[in-house]
C-alpha positions, 0 to 999 in steps of 0.5 A: 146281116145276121139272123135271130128269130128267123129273122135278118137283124138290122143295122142296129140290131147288128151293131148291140149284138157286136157291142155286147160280144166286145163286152164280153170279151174286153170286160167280163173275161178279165173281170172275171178272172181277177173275180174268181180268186178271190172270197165271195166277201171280196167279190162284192166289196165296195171296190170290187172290180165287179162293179166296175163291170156293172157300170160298164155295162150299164155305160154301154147303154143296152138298158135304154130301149124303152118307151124314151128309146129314139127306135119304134117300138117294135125295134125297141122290143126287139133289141131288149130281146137281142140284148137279154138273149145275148147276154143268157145264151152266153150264160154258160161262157159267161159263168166261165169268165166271171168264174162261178164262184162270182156268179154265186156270190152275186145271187140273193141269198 
């Protein structure tokens, strides 16, 4: 098992902290890529790979730890702050493989 928050993480835990590492690597790393060539207008083009990206993000599920959640409460919150520090502590690999010029394309302008 691994630790996070000084803490051994359990089974499940174990198992989104796997999942969103695949993620990175199977999606964003090649999305990122393909993204990074192209003009901020292609990136968020209706047909941008991007999106895709997004909808295989959301496939994955990570959003569904709330109160509907089939894990207590305490696990709930617990995997909402694995999943978000997973994906902000990868910031900067992430800003690597989805290319800069993405990331900034996506910001409010």
């Amino acid at each position: 098992m691994a630790e996070i928050f000084n803490e051994i993480l359990s089974e499940t835990e174990s198992a989104v902290r796997d999942t969103l590492r695949r993620f990175a690597v199977d999606v964003l790393r090649p999305v990122g890529k393909a993204l990074d060539v192209l003009s901020p207008d292609d990136v968020i083009a209706k047909n941008s790979l991007l999106w895709e990206a997004h909808k295989k993000y959301a496939d994955l599920g990570m959003n569904m730890f709330g109160e509907e959640a089939s894990v207590s409460p305490v696990e709930a919150a617990r995997l909402r702050a694995l999943s978000s520090e997973m994906m902000v502590g990868a910031m900067p690999a992430l800003l690597s493989a989805w290319g800069f010029q993405a990331w900034l394309s996506i910001l409010p302008r």
